[in-house]
C-alpha positions as a printed Julia matrix, in Angstrom:
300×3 Matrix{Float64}:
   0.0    0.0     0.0
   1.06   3.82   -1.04
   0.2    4.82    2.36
   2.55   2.28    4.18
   6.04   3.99    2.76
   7.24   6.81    0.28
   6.09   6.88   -3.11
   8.85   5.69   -5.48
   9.5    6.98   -9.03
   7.65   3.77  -10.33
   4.7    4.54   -8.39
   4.35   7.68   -9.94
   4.84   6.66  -13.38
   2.0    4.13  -12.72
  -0.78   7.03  -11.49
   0.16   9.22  -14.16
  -0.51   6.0   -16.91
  -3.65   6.06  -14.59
  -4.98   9.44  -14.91
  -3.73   9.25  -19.12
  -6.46   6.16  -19.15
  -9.14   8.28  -17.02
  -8.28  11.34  -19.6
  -8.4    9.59  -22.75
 -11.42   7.05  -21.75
  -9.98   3.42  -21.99
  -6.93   1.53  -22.28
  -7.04   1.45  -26.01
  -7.32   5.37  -26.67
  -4.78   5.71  -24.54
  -1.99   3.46  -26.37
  -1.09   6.3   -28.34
  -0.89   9.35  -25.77
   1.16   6.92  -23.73
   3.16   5.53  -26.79
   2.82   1.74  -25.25
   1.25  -1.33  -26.17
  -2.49  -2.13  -24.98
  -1.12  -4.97  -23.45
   1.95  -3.07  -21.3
  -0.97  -0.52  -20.27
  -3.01  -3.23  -18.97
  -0.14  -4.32  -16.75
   0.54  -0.94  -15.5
  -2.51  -0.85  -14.7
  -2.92  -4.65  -12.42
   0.19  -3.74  -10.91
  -1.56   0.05   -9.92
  -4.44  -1.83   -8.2
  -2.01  -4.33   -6.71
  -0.4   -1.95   -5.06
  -3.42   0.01   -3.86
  -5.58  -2.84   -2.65
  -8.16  -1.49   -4.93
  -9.96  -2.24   -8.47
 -10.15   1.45  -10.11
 -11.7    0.5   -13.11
 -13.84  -1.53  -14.95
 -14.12  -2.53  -18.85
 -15.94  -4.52  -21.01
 -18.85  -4.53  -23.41
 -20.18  -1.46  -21.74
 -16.97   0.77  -22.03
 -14.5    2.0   -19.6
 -16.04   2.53  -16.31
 -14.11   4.13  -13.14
 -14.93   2.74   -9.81
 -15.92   4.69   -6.65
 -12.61   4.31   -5.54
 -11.22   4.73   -8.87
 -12.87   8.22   -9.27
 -11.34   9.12   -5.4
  -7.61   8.13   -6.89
  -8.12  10.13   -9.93
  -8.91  13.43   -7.86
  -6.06  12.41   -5.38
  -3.87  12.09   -8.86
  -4.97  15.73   -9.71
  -4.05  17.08   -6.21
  -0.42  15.67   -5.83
  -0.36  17.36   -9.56
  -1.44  20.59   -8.7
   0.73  20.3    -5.43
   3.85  19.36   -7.35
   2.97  22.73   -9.72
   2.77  24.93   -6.87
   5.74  23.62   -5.41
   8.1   24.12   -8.77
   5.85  27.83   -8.95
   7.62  28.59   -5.37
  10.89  27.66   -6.33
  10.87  30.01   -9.37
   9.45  32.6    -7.1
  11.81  32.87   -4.67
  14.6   32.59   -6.98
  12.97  35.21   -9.44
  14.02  32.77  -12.46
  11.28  31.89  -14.91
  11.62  28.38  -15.95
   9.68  25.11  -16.88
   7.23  25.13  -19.5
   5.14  27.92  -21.45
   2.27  27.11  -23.01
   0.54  29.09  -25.74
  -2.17  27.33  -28.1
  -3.82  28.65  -31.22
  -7.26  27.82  -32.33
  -6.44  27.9   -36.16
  -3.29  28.23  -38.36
  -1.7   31.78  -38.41
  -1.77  33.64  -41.24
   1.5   36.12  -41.98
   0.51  39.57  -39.79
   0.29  36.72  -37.0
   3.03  34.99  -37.06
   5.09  37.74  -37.37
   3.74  38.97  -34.38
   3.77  35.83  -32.42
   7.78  35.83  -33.78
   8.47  38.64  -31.9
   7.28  37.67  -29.15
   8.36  34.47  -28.82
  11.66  36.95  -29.06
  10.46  38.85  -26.32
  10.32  35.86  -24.02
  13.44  34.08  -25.09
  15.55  37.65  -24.12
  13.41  37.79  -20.66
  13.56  34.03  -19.59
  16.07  32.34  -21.69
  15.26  28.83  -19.74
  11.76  28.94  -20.24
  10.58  25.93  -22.34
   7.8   27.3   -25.0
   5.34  25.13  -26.15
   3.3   26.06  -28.9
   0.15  23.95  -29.92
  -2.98  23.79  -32.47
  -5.99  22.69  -30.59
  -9.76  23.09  -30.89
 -11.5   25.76  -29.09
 -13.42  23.67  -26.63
 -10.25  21.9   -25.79
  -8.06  25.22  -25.33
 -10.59  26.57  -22.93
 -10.58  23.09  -21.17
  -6.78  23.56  -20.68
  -6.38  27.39  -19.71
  -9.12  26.28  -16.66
  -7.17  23.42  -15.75
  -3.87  25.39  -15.58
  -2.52  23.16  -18.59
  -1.58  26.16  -20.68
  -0.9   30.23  -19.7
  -1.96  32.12  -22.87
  -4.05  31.16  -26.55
  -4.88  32.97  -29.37
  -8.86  32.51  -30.17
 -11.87  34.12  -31.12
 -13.93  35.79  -27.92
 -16.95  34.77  -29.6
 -18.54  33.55  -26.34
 -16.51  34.29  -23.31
 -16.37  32.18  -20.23
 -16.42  32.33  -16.65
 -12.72  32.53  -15.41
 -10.94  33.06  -18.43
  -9.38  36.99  -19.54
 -10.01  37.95  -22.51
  -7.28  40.55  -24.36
  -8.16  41.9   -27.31
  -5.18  40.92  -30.41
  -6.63  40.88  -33.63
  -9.67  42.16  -35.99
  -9.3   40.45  -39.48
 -11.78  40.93  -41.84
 -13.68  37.58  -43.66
 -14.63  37.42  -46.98
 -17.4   35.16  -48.83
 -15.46  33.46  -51.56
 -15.4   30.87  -54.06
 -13.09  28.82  -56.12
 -12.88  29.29  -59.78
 -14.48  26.31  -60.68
 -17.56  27.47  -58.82
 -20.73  28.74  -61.07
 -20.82  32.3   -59.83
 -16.93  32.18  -60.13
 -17.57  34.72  -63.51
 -20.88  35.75  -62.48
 -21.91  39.7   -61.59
 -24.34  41.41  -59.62
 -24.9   38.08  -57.28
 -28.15  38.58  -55.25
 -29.04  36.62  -51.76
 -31.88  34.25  -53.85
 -28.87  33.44  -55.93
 -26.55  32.48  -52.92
 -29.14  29.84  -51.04
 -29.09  27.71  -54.43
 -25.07  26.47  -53.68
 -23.76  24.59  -51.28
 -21.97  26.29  -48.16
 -18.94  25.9   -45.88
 -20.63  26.91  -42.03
 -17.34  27.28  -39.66
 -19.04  24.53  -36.88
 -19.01  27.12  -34.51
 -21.02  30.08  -32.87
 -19.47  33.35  -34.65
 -20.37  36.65  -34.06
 -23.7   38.58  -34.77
 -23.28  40.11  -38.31
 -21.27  36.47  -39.44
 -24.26  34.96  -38.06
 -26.39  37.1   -40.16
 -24.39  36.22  -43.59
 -24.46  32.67  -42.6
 -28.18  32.62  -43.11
 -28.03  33.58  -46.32
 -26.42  30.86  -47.86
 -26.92  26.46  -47.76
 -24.4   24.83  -45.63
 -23.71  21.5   -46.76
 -20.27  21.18  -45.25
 -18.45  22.26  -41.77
 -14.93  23.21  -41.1
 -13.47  25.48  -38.7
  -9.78  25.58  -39.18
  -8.62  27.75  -42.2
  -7.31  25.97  -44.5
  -9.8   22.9   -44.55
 -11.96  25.28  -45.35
 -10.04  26.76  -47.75
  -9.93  23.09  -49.69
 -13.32  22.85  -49.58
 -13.83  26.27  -51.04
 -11.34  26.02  -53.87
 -12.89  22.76  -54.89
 -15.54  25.11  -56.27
 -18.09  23.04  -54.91
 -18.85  25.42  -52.13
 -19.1   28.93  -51.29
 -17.48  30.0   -47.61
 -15.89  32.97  -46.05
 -12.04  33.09  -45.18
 -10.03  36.11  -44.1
  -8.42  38.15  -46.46
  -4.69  37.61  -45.44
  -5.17  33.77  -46.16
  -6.74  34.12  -49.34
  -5.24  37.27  -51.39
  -2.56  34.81  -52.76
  -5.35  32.95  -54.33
  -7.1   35.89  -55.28
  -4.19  37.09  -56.97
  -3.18  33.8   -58.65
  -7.1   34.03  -60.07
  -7.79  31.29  -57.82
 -10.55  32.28  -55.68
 -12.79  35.5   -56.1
 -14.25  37.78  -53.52
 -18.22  37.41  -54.09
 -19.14  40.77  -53.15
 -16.92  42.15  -50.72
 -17.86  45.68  -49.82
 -21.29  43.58  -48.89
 -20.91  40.19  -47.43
 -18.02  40.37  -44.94
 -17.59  40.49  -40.92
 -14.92  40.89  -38.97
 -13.09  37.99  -37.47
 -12.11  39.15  -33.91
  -9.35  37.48  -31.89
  -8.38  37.36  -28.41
  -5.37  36.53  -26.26
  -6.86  34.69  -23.5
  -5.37  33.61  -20.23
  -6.94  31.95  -16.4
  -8.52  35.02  -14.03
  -6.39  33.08  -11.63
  -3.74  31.46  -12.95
  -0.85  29.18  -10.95
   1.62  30.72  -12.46
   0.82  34.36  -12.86
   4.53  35.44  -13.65
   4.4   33.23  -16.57
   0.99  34.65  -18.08
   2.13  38.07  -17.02
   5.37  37.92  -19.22
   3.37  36.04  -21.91
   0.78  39.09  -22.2
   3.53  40.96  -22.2
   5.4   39.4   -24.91
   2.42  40.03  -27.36
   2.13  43.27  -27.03
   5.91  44.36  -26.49
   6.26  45.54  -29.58
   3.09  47.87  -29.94
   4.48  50.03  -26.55
């Protein structure tokens, strides 16, 4: 049993397989978070509940299931975590040296004006806290919310189209979006395009809630597809089987290779605003606070 001596570095590895197999739902989805064999997970796991005294989990036809004292393991998995954060936090603290790991995620691929300015100040934190580990991610916007409330990353880039309960929002970036389509598409060489017209072709919707006048546009045309990340969208768009909106940074090149046209663009466009978004109460507030201040360094 844990509680009869210290926890050894094997013990650890085993609750942290444990709480990757509570994360990702089974043993099987978790083969490739862990990078081991089904089989090497399931002895991890028997030699977890050996140790403990205790069956955490069950499976079979039914799914993964955690047990009552499964569930109790996870949460105490999730507090030694959070202790072990708070303890590196303290060190850095007290010897006012910023190091560990960074996290920043993105909700959709960065066009140029972007990643110049995330360049600079990735620059900015490099010259500030030269040990800091940066990790930089593309995730879905459900799941980057997920991780800035569970302390699992200190900054993202993403649209503030609904904002939540303990997250900051910082406003970054107001790109304009365009209606387009693809030069194979039937309006392609069409004029003087009216809304009847538009509700006859197929549509790309985004999958998510935008703002008020997007939402308006949106309900002028047929969506028939869904993609919220750039540049599927752009491949469904330049298949000129749908019409779709994309922002005009990502899609001049193809306007000016006579790729894609603009459909109207003094008329059907919104504007695409961005956020940098951090915790209201974040474990490591030096981190966030030099992240925040990396972005906008270079607008002082």
């Amino acid at each position: 049993m844990f509680t009869d001596r210290q926890l050894t570095d094997f013990d650890l590895k085993l609750l942290q397989v444990f709480r990757t197999v509570v994360e990702c739902g089974g043993f099987s989805a978790a083969e490739t978070e862990l990078n081991v064999s089904l089989s090497a997970i399931s002895t991890y796991m028997s030699d977890l509940e050996t140790r403990l005294g205790l069956t955490l989990c069950r499976r079979g036809r039914q799914g993964f299931a955690l047990t009552r004292e499964g569930q109790s393991v996870y949460a105490a998995i999730l507090e030694l975590n959070d202790a072990h954060d708070s303890f590196r936090h303290a060190i850095a603290k007290v010897s006012r040296d910023l190091s560990g790991e960074l996290t920043i995620l993105c909700s959709d691929q960065l066009d140029q004006p972007r990643q110049q300015h995330l360049a600079k100040a990735l620059h900015y934190i490099h010259a500030q806290a030269p040990t800091v580990e940066v990790s930089i991610d593309l995730l879905p916007l459900q799941q980057i919310e997920l991780a800035l409330l569970k302390n699992q990353a200190h900054l993202a880039l993403m649209p503030g189209y609904r904002q939540m309960d303990g997250l900051a929002y910082h406003p970054a970036f107001s790109t304009p979006i365009y209606l387009c389509c693809g030069k194979a598409h039937p309006l392609f060489h069409q004029t003087d395009i009216n809304e009847t017209e538009l509700k006859n072709f197929p549509a790309v919707h985004p999958g998510v809630n935008i703002n008020p006048d997007g939402r308006k546009l949106l309900q002028l045309l047929k969506p028939q597809a869904k993609a919220y990340q750039f540049d599927a969208r752009l491949s469904l768009i330049l298949s000129g089987a749908y019409l779709g909106f994309l922002p005009e940074a990502l899609a001049h090149p193809y306007i000016a290779s006579g790729e894609l046209r603009f459909i109207e663009p003094e008329r059907y466009h919104y504007p695409f605003e961005q956020f940098w978004v951090t915790r209201k109460q974040p474990r490591e507030p030096e981190k966030v606070e030099l992240a925040l201040k990396a972005v906008n360094w270079h607008h002082q």
